[in-house]
VMD Tcl script that draws the C-alpha trace (Angstrom):
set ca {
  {-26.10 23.02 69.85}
  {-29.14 20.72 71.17}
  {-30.90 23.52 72.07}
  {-30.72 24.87 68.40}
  {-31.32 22.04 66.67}
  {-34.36 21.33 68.47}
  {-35.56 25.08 67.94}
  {-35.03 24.41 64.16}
  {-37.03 21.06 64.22}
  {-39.72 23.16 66.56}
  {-40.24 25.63 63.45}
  {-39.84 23.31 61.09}
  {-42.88 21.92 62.62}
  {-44.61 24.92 63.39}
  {-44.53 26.05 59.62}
  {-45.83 22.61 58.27}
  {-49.22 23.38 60.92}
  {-49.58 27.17 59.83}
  {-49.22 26.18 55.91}
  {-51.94 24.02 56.70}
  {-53.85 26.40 56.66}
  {-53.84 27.48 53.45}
  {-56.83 26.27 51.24}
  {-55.36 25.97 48.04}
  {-54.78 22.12 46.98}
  {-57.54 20.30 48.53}
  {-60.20 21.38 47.04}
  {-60.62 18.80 44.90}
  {-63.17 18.44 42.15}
  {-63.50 15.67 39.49}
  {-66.23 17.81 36.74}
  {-68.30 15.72 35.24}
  {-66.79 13.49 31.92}
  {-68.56 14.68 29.55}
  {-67.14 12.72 26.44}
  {-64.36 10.17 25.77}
  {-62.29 9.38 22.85}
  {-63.56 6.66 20.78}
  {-60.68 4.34 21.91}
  {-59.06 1.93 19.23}
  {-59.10 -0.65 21.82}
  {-60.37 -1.52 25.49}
  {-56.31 -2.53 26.43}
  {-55.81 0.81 25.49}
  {-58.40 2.77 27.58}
  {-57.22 0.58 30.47}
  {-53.18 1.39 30.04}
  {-54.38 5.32 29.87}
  {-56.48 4.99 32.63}
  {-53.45 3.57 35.16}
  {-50.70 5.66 33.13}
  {-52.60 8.62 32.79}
  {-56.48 9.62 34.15}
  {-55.05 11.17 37.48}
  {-53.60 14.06 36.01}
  {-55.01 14.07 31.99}
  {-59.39 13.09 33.14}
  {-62.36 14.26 35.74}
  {-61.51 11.10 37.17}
  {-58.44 11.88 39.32}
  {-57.90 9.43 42.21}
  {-56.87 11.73 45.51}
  {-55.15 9.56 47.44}
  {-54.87 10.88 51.45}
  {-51.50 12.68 50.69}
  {-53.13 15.55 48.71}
  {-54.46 16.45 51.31}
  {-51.65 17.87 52.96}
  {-49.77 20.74 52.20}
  {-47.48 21.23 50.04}
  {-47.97 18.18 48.69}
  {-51.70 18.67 47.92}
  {-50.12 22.35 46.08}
  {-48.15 20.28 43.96}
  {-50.52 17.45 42.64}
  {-53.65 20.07 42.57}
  {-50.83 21.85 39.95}
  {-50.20 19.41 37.86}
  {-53.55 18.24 37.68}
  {-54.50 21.36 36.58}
  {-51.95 22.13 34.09}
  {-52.58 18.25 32.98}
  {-55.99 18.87 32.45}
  {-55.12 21.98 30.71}
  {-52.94 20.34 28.32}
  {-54.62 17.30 27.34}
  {-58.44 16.10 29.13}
  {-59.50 12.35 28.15}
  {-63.04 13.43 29.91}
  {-63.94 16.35 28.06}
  {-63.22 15.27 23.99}
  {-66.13 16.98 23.02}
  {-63.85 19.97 23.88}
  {-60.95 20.99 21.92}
  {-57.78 18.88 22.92}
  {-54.92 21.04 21.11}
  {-52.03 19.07 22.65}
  {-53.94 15.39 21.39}
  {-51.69 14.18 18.84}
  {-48.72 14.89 20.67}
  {-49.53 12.18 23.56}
  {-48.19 9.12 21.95}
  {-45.20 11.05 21.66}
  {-44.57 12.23 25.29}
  {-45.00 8.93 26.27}
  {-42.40 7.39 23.52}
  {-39.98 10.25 24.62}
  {-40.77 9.19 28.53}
  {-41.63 12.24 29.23}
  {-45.10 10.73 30.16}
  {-45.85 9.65 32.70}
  {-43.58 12.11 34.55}
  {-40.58 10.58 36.62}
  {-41.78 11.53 39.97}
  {-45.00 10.28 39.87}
  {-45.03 7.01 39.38}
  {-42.61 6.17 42.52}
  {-46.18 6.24 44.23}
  {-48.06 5.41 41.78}
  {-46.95 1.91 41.17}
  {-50.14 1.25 38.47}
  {-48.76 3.96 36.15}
  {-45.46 1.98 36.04}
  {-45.67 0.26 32.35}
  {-43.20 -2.21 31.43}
  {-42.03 -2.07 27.92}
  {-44.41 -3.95 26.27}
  {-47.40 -1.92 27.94}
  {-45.47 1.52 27.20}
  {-45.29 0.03 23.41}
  {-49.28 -0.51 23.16}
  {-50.11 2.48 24.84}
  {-48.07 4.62 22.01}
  {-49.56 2.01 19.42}
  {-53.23 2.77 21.08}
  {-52.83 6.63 21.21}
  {-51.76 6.72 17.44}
  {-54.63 5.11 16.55}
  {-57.15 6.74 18.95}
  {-55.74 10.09 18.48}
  {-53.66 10.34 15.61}
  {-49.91 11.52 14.98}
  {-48.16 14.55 15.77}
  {-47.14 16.56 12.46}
  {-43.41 16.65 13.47}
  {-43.39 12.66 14.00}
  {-42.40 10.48 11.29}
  {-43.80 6.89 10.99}
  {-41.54 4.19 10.24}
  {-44.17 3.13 7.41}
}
mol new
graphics top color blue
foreach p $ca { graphics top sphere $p radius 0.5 }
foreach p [lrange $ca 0 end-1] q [lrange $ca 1 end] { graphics top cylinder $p $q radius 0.2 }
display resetview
């Protein structure tokens, strides 16, 4: 039984070294920003910034751990598909999924669940999640399907 557990930890191992290997993940580019929105409000460039930049800018911080595989396939992913959906550093581009930002982040949907566990600057307490929606709406607008309470 020894023997096999320590030929399972052994290959266990041995695959985390080999998948090393494999470049996707870590290269990691941060384009040039190019343009931002005009932001309502400094408070809320800073709360987007912490809550959002990594994933939804060209100003991703890469910590150490994205370096290594398969973490650094997972957060090169959602970077990508985050820049994809919505870029803060390129509004001189269209930004289709813009007006529905304030709205992920009401629905806590944004920022996702298992990212800010290490990512303890994204964590917003109520108030901050409150002026972030508040700063959004008036930076970027409202999604058609939302109703205001106006």
């Amino acid at each position: 039984m020894r023997r096999t557990i320590l030929w399972v930890i052994v290959g266990i191992v041995g695959l985390l070294l080999v998948i090393q290997l494999v470049p996707y993940g870590r290269a990691h580019e941060n384009p040039p920003v190019t343009m931002e929105p005009a932001w309502d409000s400094p408070q809320t460039r800073e709360l987007a910034v912490r809550a959002c930049y990594d994933c939804h800018s060209n100003e991703t911080v890469w910590p150490w751990y994205t370096n290594v595989a398969p973490v650094s396939w997972l957060a090169q992913r959602d970077v990508n598909v985050g820049r994809d959906v919505l870029n803060f550093s390129e509004w001189d581009k269209p930004q289709q999924k813009a007006e529905d930002a304030a709205e992920a982040v009401r629905e806590g949907e944004m920022p996702p669940i298992y990212y800010t566990p290490l990512h303890s600057t994204a964590r917003l307490s109520d108030q901050e999640k409150q002026a972030l929606i508040a700063g959004l709406e008036a930076t970027i607008g409202v999604s058609q399907g939302t109703e205001s309470d106006d």
